[in-house]
N, C-alpha and C positions, 0 to 999 in steps of 0.2 A: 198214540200214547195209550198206554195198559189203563185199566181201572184204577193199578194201585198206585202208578204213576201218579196219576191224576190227581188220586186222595192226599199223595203225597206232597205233592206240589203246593195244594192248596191250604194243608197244615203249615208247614214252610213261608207261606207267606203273609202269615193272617201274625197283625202285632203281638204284642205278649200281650197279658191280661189287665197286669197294671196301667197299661197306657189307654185300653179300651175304656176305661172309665170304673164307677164303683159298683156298676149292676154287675159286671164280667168278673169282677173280683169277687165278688158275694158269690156267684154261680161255680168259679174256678172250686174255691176255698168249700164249698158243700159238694163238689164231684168230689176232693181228695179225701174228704172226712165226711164223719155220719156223727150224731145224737151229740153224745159229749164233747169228744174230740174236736167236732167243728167248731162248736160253741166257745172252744178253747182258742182255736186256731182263728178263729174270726176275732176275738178276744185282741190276741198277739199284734195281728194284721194290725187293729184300730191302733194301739199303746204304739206302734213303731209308726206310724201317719200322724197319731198327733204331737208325739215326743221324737220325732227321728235323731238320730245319732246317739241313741243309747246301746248298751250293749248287754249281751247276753244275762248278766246276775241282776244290773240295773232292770231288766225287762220284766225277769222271774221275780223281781222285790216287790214293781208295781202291781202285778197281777195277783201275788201272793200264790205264785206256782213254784215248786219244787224245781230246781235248776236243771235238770234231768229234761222234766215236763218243757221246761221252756226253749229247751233246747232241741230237742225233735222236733218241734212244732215250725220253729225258725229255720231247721233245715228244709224241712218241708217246703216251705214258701220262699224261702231261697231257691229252692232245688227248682220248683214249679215258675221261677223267672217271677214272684208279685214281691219278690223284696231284692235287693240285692247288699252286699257287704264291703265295706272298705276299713283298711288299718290304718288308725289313728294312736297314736301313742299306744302301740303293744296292744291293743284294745279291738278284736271283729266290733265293730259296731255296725248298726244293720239302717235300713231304709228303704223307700218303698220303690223299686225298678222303676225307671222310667225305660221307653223307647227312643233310642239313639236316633231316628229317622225322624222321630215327632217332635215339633218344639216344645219346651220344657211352659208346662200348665202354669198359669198365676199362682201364687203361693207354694208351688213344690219345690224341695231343695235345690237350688242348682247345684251342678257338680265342682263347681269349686268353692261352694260354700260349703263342703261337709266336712272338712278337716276341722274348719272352724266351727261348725256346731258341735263338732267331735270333744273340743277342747270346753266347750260351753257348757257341756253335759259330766263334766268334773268338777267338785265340789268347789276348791282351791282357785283353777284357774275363773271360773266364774264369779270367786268373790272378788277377785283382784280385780277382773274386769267392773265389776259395779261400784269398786272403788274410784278408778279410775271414771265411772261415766258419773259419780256422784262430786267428786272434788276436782277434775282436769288432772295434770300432768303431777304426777307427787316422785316423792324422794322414797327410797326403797323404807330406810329408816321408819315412816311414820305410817307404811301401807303393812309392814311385818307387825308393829304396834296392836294397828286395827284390830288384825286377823287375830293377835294373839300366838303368832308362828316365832319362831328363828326365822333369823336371814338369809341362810343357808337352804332353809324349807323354802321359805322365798324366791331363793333364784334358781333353784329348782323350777318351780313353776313358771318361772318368768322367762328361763330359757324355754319351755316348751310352746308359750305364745307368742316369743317370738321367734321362733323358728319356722312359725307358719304365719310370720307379718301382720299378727293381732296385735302387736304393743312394738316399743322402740325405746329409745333408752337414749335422749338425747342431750347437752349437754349445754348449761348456760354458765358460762366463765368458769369457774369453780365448781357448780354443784352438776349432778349430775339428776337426772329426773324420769319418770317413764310415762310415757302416753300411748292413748291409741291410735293406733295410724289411719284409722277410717270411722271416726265414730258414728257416722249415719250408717254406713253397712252393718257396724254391730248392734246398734238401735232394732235399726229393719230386721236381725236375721232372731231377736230377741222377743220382739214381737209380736212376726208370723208363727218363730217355732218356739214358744214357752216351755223353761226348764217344769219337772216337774215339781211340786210343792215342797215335796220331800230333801230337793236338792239344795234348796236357799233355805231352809230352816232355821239354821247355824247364823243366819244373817240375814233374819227377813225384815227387820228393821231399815238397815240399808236400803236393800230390796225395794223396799214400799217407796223409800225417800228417793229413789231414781228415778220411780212413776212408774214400773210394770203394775 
């Protein structure tokens, strides 16, 4: 086998970065970028680790970077394999690569939690969810009340949680009601990956009385 053979082989086989741990990520993210830039981009990296499943304007709103800015930065670490992206309601939302061959670390998103945090990290379906973890099963009627919405707005959002088997719509004689269909999974994934502050504002009242 050639030299480059060789070299090549051994690029090819070495994990991505994200999986190597947070020293290889620090290291990857200062080879791509220099002075500002990195400082930017290492910025980025942390905002999608400790909020994952936000998406490009929500990333540029935390950082208070120009949406441009936020978005080269995001290719970059997409492109470099320390983030990857998945579509959740019309929405690139972004997060940190894991290695498919490695088991998924304590506290990082598994992959089929990120539709659901996808849905977490919108303003509406998250209140409804805190509705729901603060009262149990409610009637549409007094959950649209709450919010201050139409009903309409309502099942709007309602269909898009449960299309991904966050909530259910079940029926007792007469009325009809909506619950959560797992609510220790949504506890846990609420916990580990905290919305950011900005997102419960509108309802931090709630918020508080749910116990985050």
């Amino acid at each position: 086998m050639s030299t480059a053979d060789a070299s090549t082989t051994v690029r090819s086989s070495r994990p991505s970065a994200a999986a190597e741990g947070p020293r290889l990520i620090e290291l990857a993210i200062l080879a791509m970028a220099a002075g500002d830039d990195a400082t930017t981009r290492r910025r980025v990296y942390e905002c999608v680790n400790e909020h994952p499943g936000l998406h490009q304007r929500e990333i540029a709103r935390q950082l208070d970077l120009d949406a441009s800015h936020a978005e080269y930065h995001l290719y970059h670490l997409a492109k470099a394999g320390i983030l990857r992206t998945e579509e959740t309601d019309g929405y690139k939302r972004y997060f940190v690569a894991l290695d498919p061959n490695e088991a998924v670390p304590e506290g990082a998103v598994q992959p089929e939690d990120r539709p659901w945090l996808g849905l977490f990290r919108q303003k509406r379906p998250l209140e409804i969810v805190a509705h729901l973890l603060q009262e149990g099963p409610s009637q549409m009627g007094p959950i649209a009340d709450s919010m201050d919405i139409a009903k309409s707005t309502l099942s709007y959002h309602v269909d898009k949680l449960e299309d991904e088997d966050v909530v259910e719509r079940v029926r007792d004689g007469n009325q009809r009601y909506l619950q959560l269909t797992d609510r220790e999974r949504t506890i846990r994934l609420l916990v580990q990956h905290e919305p950011p502050d900005d997102l419960v504002a509108g309802f931090q009242d709630l918020w508080e009385d749910v116990g985050f």
